[in-house]
C-alpha positions in Angstrom: -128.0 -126.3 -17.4 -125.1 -123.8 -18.0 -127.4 -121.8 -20.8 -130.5 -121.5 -18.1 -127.6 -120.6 -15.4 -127.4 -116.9 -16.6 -126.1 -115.3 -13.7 -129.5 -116.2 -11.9 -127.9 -117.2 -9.0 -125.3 -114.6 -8.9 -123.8 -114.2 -5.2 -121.9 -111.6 -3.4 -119.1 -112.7 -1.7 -119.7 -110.6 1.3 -123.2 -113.0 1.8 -120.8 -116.0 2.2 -120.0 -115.2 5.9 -123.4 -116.8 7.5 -124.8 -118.4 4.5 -128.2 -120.4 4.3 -127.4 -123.7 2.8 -130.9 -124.4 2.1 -130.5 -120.7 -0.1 -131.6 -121.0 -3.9 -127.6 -121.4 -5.1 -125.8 -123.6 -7.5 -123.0 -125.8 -5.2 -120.4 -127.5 -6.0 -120.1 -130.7 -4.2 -117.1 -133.5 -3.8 -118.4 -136.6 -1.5 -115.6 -139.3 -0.7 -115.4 -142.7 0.1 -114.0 -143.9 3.4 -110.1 -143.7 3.3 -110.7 -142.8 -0.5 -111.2 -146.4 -1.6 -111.5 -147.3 -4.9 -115.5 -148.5 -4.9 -117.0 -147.2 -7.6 -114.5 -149.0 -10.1 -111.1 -147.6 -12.5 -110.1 -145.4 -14.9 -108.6 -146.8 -17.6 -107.7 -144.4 -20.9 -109.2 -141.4 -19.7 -112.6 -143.3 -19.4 -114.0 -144.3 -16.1 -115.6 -147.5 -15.9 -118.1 -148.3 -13.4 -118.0 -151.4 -10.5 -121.8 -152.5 -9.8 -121.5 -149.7 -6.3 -120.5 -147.2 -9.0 -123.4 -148.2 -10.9 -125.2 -147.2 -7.9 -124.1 -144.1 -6.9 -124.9 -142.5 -10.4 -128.6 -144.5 -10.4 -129.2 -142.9 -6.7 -127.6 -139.2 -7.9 -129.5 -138.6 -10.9 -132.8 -139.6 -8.5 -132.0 -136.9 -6.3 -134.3 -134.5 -7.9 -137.9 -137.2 -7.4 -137.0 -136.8 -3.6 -136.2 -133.1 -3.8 -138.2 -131.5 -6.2 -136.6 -128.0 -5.6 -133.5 -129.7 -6.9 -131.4 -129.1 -10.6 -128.7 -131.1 -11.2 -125.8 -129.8 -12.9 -122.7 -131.6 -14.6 -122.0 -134.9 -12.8 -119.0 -137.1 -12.4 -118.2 -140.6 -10.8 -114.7 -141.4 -10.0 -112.8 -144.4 -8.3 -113.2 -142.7 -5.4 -115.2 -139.6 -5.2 -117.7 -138.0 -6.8 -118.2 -134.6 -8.1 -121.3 -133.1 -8.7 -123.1 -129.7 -9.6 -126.1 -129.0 -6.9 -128.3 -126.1 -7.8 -131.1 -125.5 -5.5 -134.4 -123.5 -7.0 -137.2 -123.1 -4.1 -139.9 -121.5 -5.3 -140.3 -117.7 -3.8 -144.1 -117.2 -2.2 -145.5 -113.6 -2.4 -144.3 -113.5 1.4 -140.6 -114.4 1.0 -140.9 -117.8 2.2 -138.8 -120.6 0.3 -141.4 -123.1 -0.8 -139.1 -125.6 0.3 -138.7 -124.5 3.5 -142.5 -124.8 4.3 -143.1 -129.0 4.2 -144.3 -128.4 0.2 -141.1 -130.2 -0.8 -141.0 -134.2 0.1 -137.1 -133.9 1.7 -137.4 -135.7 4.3 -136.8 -138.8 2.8 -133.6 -140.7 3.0 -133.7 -141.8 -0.5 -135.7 -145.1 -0.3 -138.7 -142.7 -0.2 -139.1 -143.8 3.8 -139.7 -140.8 6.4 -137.3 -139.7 8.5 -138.1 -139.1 12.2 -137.9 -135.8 13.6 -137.1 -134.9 16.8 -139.8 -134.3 19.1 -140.0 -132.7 22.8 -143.0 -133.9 24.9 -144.7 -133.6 28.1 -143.8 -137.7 29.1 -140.0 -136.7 28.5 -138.1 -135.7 31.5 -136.6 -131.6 31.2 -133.4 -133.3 30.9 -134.7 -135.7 27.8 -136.4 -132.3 26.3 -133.0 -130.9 26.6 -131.1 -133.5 24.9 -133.9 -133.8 21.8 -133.5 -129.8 21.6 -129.7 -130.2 21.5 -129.8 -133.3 18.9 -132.4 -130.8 16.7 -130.0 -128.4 16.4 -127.1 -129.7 15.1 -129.1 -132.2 12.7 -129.3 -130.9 9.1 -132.2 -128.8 8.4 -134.4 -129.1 6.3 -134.6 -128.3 2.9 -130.9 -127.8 3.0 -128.0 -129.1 1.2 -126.8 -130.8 3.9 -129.8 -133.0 3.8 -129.3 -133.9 0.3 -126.5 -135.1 0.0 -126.9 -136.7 4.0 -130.0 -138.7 1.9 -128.3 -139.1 -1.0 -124.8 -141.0 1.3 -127.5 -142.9 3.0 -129.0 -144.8 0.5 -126.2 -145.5 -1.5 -125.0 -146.8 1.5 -127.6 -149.4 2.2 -127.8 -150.9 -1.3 -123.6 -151.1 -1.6 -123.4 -152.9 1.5 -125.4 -155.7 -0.2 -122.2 -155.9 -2.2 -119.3 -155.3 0.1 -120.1 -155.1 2.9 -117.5 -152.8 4.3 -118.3 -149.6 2.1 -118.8 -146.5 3.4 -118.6 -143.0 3.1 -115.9 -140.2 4.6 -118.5 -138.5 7.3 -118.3 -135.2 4.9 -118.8 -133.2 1.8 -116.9 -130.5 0.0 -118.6 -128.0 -1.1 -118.4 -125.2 -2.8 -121.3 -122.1 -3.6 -120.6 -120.9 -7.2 -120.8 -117.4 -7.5 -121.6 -116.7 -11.2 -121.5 -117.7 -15.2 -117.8 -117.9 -15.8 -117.2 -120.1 -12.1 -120.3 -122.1 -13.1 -118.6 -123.1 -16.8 -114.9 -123.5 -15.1 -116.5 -126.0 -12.5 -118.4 -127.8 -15.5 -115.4 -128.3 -17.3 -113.3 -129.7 -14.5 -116.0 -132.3 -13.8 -116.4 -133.3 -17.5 -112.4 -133.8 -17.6 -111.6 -135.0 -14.0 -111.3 -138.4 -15.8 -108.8 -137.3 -18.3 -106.1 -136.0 -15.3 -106.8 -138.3 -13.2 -103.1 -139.5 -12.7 -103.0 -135.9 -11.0 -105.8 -135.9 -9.0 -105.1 -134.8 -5.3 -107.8 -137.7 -4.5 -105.7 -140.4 -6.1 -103.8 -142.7 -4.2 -101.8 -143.2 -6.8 -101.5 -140.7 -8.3 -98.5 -139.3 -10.9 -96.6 -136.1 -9.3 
């Protein structure tokens, strides 16, 4: 991934102010567990080793891409924790401008078990006050196509099949993220994910952890 990164997704940090999180862009992304429990099992030597939920979150991540085809994924991490993970999002450009995953080519409404979502929908049997409400819902709801929907997907299935095993998991309602700007950000990122393992004694997300 880092060799077919080549600057293709180079950004400009005055676009940053209004950006399109459903923009072709490589993303950095940190998702933690509720309270920053340890879930997805311990680090011991440097080497993280997976509980069965942690088993799960890497299964679901590395399927992110058979529900999102526009997706790339980049270096990947699982910690006790957290996770840390390298988004790049690659729509396909039509002769118009359009985003090919913007137009309902892409399969992203899924929540990860491959079941439909349910969009929201303003008809003529709703009362103007029910329209209202479904308009305001719509609006704040991730869009489409969209990182936000990803990784909303991603959390949710995760989710379902870990509370087969305890019961009480559950995610911190949001992400980090990050939009990397270039080559040299892309490889720095990379690296810290490959080695998160190794510092994890200093890791701002450890409980624990060693000052």
């Amino acid at each position: 991934m880092a060799e077919k990164y080549q600057n293709k997704y180079r950004i400009k940090s005055a676009r940053l102010k209004n950006w399109d999180y459903g923009s072709n862009a490589a993303y950095f992304v940190t998702i933690c567990t509720h309270n920053r429990e340890d879930y997805f099992g311990e680090i011991n030597n440097g080497t993280m080793k997976l509980s069965n939920i942690g088993q799960l979150a890497n299964t679901y991540w590395n399927k992110i891409p058979a529900h999102f085809p526009f997706v790339e994924l980049g270096a990947f991490v699982i910690m006790p924790n957290h996770v840390h993970g390298i988004i790049v999002i690659d729509k396909l450009i039509d002769d118009d401008g359009t985003l090919r995953g913007d137009n309902g080519d892409d399969n992203d409404n899924h929540d990860g078990n491959g079941v439909h979502e349910e969009t929201l929908h303003a008809t003529s049997l709703l009362s103007q006050n029910d329209r209202n409400k479904n308009i305001a819902m719509a609006s704040i709801s991730p869009k489409k196509g969209t990182l936000s929907t990803i990784i909303r997907s991603y959390k949710s299935v995760v989710t379902k099949n870990a509370r087969s095993i305890d019961h009480d998991f559950s995610w911190q309602s949001r992400f980090h993220d990050h939009i990397i700007r270039n080559d040299r950000s892309y490889r720095t990122i990379t690296d810290y994910i490959i080695n998160n393992p190794l510092v994890w004694n200093k890791d701002k997300f450890n409980r624990q952890r060693i000052e």
